[in-house]
N, C-alpha and C positions, 0 to 999 in steps of 0.2 A: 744237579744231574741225578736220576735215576740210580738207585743202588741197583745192581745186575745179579742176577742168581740162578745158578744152573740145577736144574729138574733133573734128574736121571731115575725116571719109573715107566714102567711099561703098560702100568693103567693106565687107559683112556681116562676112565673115570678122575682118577687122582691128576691127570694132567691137565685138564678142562677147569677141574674146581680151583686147583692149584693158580691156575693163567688168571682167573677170575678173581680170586681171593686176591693175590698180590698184586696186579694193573687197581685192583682201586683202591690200594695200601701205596698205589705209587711208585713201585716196583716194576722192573724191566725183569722177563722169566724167559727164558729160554730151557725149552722143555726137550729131553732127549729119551726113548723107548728103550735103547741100547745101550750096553755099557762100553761096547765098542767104541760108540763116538765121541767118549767122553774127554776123553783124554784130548783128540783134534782139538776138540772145541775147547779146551783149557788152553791149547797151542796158539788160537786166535783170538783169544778173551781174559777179559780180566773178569773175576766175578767178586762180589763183596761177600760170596757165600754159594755154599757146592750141597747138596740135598741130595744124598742117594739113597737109593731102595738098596738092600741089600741082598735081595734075589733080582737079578738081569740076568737076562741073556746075553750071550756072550765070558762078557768078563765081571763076576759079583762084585757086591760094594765094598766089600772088605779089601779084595784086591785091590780095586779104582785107589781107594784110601790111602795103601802101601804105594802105589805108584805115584799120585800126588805129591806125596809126605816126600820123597823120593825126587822131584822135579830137581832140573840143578836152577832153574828162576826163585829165589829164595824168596819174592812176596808171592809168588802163584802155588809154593809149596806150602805157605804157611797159612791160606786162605779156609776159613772156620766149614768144616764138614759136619753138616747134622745129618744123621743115620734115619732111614725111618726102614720098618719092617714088620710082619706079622709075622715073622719066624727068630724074635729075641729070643726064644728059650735057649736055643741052640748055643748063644754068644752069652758069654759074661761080660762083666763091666770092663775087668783087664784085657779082655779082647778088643775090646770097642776102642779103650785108651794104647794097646800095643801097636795098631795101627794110626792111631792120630786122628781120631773122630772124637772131635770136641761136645757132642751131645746125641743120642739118640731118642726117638720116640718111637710109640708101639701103632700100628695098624690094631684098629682100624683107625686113623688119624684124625687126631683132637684140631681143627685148624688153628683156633685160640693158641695153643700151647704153640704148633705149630711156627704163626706171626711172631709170637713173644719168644722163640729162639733164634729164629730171622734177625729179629729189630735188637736182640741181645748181641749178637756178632758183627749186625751188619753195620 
């Protein structure tokens, strides 16, 4: 069965290359714009791995993070967040770890590194 992993970025761009890159790594992607939805869609899914932006609209990745971390389903809580963002200066490391994001990377996104933190969690 397809390891499942939920996208939450609001590029077009990153969510086209993103669908591309993992369907022929074998991967099932479900891609979200909003941080709104993200949460629903944790409500109705299991994912082997949650990938947020940490600039969205709505509600940022940081917060998504605390609120996953947060869930009372203790495997949906505990399910590996890699961080991606062009705005890391902003976050330190012990930010990134206070909310429960297992790995971050920098925009503009390495995909290599990208797959190889996917395929390290998932």
């Amino acid at each position: 069965m397809a390891k499942k992993i939920l996208l939450a970025d609001d590029s077009p761009v990153i969510q086209t290359l993103s669908k591309k890159i993992f369907h022929g790594q074998g991967y099932e992607l479900v891609g979200l714009k909003t941080g709104a939805k993200v949460m629903s869609e944790i409500d109705k899914n299991d994912f082997d791995v949650i990938i947020l932006d940490i600039i969205l609209p709505e509600i940022n990745g940081m917060d998504l993070a605390k609120q996953i971390r947060e869930l009372k389903d203790s495997k949906k809580a505990a399910t590996p967040i890699i961080a991606i963002s062009g705005n890391y200066k902003n976050y330190s490391k012990s930010d990134f770890d206070e909310v429960g994001i297992n790995e971050y990377l920098i925009k503009p996104l390495d995909y290599d590194a990208l797959v190889n933190a996917v395929k390290k969690y998932a």
